[in-house]
PDB file of N, CA, C and O in Angstrom:
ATOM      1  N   UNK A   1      -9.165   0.446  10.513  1.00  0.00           N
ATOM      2  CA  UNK A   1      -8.066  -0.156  11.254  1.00  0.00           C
ATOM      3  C   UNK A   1      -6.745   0.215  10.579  1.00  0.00           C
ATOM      4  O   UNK A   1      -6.745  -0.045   9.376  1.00  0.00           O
ATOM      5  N   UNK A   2      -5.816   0.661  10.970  1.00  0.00           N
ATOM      6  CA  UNK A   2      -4.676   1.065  10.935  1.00  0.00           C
ATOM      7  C   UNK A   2      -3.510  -0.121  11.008  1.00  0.00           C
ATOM      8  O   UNK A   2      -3.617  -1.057  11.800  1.00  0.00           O
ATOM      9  N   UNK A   3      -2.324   0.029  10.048  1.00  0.00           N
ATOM     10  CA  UNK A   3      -1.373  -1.264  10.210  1.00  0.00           C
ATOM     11  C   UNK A   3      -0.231  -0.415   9.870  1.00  0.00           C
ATOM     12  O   UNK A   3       0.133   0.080   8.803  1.00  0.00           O
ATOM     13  N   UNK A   4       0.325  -0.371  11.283  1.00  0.00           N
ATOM     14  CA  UNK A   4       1.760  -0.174  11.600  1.00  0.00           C
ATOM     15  C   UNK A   4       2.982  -0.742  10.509  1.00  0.00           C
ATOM     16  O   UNK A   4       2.859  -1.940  10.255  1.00  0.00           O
ATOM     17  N   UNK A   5       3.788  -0.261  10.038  1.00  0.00           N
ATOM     18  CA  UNK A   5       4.722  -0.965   9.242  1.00  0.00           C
ATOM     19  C   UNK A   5       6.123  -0.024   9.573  1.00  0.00           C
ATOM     20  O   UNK A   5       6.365   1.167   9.378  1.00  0.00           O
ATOM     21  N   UNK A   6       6.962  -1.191  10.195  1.00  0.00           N
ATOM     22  CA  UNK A   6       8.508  -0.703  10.330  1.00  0.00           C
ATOM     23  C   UNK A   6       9.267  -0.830   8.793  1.00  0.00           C
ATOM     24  O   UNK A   6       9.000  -1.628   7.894  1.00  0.00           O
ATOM     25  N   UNK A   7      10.228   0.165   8.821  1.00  0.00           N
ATOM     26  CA  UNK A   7      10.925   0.413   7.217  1.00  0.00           C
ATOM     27  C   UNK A   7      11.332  -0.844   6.648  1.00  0.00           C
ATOM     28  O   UNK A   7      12.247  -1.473   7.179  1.00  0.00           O
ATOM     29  N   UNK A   8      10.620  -1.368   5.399  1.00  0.00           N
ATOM     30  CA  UNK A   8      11.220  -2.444   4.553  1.00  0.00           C
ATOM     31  C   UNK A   8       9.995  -3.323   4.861  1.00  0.00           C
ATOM     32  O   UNK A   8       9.601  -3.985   3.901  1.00  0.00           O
ATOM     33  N   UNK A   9       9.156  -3.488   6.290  1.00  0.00           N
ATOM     34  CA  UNK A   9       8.023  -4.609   6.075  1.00  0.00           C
ATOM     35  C   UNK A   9       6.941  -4.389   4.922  1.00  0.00           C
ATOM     36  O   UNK A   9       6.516  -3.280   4.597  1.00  0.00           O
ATOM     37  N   UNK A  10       6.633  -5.357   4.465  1.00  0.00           N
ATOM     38  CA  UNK A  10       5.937  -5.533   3.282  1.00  0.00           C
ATOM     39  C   UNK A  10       4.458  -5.954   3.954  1.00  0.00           C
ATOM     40  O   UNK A  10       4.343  -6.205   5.154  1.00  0.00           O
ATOM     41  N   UNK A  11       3.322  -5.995   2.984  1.00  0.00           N
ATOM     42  CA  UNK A  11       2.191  -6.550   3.306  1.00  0.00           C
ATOM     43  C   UNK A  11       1.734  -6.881   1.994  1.00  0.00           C
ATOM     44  O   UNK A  11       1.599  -6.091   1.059  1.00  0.00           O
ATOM     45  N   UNK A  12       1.426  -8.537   1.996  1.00  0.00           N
ATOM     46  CA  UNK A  12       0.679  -8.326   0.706  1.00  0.00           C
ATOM     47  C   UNK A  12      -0.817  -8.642   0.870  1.00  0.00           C
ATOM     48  O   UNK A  12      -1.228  -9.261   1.852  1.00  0.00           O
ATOM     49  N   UNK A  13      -1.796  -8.107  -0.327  1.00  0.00           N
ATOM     50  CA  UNK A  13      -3.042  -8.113  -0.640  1.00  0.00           C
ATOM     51  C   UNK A  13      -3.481  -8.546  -1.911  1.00  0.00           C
ATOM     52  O   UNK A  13      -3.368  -7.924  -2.968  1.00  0.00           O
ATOM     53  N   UNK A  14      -4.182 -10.078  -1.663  1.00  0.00           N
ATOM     54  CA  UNK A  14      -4.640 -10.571  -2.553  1.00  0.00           C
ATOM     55  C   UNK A  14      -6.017 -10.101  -2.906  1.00  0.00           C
ATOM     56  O   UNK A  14      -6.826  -9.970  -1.988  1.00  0.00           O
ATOM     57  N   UNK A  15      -6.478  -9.750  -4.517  1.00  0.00           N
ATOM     58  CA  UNK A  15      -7.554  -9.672  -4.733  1.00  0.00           C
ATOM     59  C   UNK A  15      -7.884  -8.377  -4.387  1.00  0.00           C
ATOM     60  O   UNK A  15      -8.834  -8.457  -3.610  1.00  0.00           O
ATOM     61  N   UNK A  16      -7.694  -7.659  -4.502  1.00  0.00           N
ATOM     62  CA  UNK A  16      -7.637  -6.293  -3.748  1.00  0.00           C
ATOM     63  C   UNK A  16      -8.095  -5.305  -4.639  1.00  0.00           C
ATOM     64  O   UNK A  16      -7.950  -4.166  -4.195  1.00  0.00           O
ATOM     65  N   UNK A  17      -8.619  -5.386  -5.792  1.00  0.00           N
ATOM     66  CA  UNK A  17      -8.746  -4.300  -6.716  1.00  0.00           C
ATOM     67  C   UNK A  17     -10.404  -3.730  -6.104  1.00  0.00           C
ATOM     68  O   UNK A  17     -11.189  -4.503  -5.555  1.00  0.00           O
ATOM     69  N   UNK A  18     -10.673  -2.343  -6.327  1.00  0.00           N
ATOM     70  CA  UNK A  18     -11.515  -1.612  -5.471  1.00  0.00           C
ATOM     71  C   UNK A  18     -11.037  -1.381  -3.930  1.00  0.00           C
ATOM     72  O   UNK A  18     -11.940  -0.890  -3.253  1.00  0.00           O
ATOM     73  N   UNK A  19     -10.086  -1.569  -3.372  1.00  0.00           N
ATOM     74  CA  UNK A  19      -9.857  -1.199  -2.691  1.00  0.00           C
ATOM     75  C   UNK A  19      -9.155  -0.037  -2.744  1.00  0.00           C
ATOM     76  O   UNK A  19      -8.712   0.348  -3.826  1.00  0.00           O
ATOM     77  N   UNK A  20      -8.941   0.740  -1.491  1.00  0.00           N
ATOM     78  CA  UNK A  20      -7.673   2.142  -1.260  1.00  0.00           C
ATOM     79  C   UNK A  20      -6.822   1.601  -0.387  1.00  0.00           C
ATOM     80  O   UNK A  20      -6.933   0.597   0.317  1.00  0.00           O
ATOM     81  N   UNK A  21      -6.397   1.983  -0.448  1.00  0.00           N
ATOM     82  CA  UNK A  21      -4.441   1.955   0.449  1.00  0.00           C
ATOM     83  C   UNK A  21      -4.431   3.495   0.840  1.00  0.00           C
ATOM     84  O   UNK A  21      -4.477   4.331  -0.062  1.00  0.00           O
ATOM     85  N   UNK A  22      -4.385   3.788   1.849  1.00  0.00           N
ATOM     86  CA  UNK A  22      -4.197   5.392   2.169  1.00  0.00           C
ATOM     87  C   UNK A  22      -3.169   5.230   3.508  1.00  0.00           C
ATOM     88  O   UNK A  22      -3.337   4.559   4.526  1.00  0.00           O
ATOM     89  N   UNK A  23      -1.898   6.213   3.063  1.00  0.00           N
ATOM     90  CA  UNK A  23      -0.612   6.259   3.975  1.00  0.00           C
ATOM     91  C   UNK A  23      -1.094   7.123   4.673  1.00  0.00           C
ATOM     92  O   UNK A  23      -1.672   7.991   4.019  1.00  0.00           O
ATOM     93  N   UNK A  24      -1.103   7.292   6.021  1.00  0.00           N
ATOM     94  CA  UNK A  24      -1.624   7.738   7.181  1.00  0.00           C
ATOM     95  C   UNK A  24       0.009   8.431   7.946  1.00  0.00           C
ATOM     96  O   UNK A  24       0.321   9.549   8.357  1.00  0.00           O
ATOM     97  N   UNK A  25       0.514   7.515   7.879  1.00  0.00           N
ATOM     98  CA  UNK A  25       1.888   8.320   8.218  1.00  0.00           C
ATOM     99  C   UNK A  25       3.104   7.432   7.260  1.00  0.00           C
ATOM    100  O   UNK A  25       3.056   6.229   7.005  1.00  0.00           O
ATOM    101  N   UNK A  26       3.972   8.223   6.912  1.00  0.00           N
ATOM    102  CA  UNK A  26       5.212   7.778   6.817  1.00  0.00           C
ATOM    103  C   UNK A  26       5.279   7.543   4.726  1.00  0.00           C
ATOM    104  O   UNK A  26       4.522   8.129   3.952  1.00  0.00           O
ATOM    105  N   UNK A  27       6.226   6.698   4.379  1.00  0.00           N
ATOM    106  CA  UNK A  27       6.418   6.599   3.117  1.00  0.00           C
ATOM    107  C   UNK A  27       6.265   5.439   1.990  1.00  0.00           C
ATOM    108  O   UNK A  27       7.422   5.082   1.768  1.00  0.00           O
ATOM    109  N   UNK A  28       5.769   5.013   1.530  1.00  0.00           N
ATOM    110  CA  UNK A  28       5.279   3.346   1.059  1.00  0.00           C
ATOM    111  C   UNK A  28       5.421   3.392  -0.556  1.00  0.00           C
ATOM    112  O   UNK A  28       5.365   4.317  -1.366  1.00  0.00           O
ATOM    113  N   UNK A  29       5.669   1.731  -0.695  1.00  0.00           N
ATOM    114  CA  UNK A  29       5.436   1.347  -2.351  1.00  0.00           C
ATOM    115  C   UNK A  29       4.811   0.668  -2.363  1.00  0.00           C
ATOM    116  O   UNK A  29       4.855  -0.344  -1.663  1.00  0.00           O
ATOM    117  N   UNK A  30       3.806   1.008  -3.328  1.00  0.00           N
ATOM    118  CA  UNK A  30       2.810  -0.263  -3.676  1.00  0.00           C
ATOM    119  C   UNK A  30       2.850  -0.762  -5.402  1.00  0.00           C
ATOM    120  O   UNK A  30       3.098  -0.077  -6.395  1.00  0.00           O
ATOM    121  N   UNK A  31       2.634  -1.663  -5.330  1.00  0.00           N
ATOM    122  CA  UNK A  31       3.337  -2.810  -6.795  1.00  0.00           C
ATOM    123  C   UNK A  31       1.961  -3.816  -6.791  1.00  0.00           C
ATOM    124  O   UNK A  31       1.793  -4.546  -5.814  1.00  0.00           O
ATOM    125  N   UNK A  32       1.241  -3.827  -7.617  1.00  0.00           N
ATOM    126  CA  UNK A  32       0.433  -4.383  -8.453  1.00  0.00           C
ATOM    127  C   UNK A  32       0.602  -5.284  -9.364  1.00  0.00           C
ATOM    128  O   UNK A  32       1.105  -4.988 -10.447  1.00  0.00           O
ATOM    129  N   UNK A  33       0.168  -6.645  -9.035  1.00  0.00           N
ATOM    130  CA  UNK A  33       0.799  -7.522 -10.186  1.00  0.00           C
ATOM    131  C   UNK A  33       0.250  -7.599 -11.455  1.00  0.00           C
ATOM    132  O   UNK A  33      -0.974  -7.675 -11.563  1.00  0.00           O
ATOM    133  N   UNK A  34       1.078  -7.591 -12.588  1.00  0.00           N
ATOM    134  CA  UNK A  34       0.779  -6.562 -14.085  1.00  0.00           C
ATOM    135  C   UNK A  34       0.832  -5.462 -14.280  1.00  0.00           C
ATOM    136  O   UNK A  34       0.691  -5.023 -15.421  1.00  0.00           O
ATOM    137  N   UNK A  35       1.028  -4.767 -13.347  1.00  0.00           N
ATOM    138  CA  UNK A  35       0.371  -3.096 -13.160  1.00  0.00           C
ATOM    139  C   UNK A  35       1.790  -2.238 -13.005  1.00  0.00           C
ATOM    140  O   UNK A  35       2.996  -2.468 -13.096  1.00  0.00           O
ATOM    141  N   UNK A  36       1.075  -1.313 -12.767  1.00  0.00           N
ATOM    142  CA  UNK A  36       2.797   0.175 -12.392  1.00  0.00           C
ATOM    143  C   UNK A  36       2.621   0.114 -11.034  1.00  0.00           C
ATOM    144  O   UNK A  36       1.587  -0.205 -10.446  1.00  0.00           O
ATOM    145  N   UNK A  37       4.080   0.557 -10.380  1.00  0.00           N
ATOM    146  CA  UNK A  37       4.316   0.959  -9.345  1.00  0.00           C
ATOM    147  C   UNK A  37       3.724   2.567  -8.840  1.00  0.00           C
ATOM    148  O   UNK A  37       3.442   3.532  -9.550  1.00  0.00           O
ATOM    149  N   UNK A  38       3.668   2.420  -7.365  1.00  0.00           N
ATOM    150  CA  UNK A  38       3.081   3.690  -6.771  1.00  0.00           C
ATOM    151  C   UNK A  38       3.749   3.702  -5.927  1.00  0.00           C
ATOM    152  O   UNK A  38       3.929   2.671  -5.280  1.00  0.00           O
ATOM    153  N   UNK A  39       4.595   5.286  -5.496  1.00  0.00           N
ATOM    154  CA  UNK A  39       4.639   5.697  -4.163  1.00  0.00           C
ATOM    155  C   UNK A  39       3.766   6.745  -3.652  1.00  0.00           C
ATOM    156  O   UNK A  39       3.451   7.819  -4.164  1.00  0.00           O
ATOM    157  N   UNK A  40       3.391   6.139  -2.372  1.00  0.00           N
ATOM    158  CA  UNK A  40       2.475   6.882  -1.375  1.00  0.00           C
ATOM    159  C   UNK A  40       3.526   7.836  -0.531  1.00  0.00           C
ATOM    160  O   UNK A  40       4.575   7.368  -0.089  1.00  0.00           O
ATOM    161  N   UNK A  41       3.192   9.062  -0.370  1.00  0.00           N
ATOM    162  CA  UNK A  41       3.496  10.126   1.095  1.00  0.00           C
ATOM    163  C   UNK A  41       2.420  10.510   2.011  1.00  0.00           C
ATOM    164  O   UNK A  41       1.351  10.856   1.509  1.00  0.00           O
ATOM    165  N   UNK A  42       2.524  10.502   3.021  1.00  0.00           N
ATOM    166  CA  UNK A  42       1.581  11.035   4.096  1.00  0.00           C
ATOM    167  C   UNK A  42       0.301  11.490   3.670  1.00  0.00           C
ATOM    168  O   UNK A  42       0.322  12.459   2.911  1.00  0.00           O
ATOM    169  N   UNK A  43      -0.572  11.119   3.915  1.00  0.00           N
ATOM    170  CA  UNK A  43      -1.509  11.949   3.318  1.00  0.00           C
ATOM    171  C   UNK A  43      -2.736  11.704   2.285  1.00  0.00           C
ATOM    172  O   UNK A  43      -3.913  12.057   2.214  1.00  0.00           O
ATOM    173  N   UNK A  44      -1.413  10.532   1.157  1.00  0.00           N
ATOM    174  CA  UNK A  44      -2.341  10.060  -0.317  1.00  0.00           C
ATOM    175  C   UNK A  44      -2.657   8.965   0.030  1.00  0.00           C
ATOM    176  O   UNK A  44      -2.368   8.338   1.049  1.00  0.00           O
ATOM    177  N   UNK A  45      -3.428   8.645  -1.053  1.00  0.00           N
ATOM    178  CA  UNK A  45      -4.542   7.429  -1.647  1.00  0.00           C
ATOM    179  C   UNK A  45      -4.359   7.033  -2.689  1.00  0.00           C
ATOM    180  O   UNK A  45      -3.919   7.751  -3.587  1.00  0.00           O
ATOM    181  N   UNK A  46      -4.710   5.533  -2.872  1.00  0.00           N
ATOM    182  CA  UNK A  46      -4.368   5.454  -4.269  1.00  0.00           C
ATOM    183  C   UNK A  46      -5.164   3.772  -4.172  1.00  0.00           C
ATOM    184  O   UNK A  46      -4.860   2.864  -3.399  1.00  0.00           O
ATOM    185  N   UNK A  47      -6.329   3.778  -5.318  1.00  0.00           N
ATOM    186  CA  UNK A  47      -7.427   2.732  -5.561  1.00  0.00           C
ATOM    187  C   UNK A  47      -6.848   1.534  -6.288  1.00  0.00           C
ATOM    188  O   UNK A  47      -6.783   1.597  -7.516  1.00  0.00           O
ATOM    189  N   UNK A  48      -6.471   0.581  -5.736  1.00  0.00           N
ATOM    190  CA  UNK A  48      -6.211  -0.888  -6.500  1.00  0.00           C
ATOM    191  C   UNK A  48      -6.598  -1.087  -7.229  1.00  0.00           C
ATOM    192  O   UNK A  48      -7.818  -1.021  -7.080  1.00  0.00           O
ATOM    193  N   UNK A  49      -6.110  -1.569  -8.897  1.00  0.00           N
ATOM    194  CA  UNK A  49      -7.125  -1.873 -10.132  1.00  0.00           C
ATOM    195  C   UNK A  49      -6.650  -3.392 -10.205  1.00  0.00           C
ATOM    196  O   UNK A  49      -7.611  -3.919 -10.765  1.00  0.00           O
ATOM    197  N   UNK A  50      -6.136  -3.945 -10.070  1.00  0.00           N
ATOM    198  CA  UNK A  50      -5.442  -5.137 -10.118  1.00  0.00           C
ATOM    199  C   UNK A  50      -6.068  -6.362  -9.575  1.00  0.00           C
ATOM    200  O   UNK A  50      -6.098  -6.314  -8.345  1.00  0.00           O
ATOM    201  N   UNK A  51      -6.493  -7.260  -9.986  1.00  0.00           N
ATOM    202  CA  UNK A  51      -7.527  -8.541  -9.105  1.00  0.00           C
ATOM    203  C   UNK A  51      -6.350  -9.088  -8.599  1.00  0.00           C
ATOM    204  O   UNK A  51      -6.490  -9.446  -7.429  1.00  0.00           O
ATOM    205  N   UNK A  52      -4.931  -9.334  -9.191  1.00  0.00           N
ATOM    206  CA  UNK A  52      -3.921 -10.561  -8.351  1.00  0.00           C
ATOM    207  C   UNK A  52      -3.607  -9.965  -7.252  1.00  0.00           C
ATOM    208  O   UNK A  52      -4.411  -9.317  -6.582  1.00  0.00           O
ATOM    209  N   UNK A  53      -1.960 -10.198  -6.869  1.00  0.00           N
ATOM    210  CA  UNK A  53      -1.344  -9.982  -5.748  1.00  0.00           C
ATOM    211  C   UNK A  53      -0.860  -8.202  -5.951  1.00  0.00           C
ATOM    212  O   UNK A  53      -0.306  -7.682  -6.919  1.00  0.00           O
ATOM    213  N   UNK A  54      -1.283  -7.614  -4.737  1.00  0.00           N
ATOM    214  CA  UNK A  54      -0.278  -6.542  -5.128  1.00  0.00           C
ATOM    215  C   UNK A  54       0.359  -6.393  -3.352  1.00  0.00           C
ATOM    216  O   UNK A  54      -0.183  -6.868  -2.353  1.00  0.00           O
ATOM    217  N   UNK A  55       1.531  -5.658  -3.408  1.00  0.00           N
ATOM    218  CA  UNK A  55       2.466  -5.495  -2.574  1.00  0.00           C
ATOM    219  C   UNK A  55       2.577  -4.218  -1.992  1.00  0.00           C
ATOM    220  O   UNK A  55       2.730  -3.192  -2.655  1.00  0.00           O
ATOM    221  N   UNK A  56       2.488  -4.270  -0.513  1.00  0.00           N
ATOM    222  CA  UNK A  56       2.586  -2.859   0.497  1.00  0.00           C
ATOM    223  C   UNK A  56       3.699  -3.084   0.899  1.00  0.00           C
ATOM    224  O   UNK A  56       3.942  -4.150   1.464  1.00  0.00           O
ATOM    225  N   UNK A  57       4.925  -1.854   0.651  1.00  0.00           N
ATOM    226  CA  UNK A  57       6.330  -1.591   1.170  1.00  0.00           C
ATOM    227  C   UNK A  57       6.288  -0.901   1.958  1.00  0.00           C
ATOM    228  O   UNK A  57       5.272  -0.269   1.669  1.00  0.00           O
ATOM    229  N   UNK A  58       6.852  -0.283   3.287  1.00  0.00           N
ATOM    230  CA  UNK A  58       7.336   0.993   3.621  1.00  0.00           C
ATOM    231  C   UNK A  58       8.555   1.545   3.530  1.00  0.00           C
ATOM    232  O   UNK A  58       9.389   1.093   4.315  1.00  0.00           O
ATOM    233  N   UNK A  59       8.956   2.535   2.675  1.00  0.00           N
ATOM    234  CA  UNK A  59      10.119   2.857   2.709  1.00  0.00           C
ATOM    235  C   UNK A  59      10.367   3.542   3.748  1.00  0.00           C
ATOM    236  O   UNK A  59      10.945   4.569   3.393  1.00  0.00           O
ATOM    237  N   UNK A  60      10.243   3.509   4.721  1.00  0.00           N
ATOM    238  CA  UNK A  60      10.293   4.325   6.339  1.00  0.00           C
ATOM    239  C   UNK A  60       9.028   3.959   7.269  1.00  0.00           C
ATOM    240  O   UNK A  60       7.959   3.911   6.660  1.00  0.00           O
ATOM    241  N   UNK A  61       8.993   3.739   8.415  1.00  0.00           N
ATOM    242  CA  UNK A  61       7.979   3.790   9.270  1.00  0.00           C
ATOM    243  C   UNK A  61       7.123   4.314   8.575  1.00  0.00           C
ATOM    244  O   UNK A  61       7.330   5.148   7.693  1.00  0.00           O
ATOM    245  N   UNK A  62       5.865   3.778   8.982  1.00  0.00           N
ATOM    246  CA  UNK A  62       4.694   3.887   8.374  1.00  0.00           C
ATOM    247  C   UNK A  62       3.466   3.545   9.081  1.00  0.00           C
ATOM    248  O   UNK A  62       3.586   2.755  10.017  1.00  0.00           O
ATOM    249  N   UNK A  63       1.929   4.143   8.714  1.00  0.00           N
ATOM    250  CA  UNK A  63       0.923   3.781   8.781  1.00  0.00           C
ATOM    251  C   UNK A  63      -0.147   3.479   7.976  1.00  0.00           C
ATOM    252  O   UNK A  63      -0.514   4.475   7.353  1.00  0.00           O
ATOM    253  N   UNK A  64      -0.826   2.437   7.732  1.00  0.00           N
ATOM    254  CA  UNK A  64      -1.670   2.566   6.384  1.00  0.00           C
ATOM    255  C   UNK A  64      -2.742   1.899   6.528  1.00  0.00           C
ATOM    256  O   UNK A  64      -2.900   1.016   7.371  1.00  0.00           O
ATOM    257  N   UNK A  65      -3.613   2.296   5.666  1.00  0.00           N
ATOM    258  CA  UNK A  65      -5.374   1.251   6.022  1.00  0.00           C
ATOM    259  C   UNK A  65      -6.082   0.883   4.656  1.00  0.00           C
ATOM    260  O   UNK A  65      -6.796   1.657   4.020  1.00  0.00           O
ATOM    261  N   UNK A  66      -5.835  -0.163   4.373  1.00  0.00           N
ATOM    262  CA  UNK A  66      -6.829  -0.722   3.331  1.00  0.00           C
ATOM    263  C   UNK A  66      -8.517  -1.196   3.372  1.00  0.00           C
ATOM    264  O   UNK A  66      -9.141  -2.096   3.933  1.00  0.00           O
ATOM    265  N   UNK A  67      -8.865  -0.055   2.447  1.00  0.00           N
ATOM    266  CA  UNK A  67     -10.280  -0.679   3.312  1.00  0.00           C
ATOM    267  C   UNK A  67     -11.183  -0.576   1.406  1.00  0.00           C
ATOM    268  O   UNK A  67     -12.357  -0.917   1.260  1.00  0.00           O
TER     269      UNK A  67
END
């Protein structure tokens, strides 16, 4: 399932570590609580290590799927 995100909406994901985040279209930050920041471009992936809250940005229209 795919989740639309207009520039600046956020999504957050609790508990989320083992998961992927993969940007499907457009440009995103993702922020991990304790952890480093990530930006995603079209295309990448990038595996949650983090059990707390971490945070989905789009810095531009976007598409993305956590699974």
């Amino acid at each position: 399932m795919n989740i639309r995100l207009v520039r600046g909406k956020t999504v957050p994901v609790r508990g989320g570590a083992g998961r992927t985040v993969h940007a499907h279209e457009g440009r995103i930050w993702i922020t991990e609580e304790n952890g480093a920041d990530v930006i995603l471009e079209t295309g990448q992936s990038f595996r949650l290590a983090r059990p707390g809250l971490t945070v989905v940005e789009a810095f531009s229209d976007a598409s993305i799927s956590i699974r």
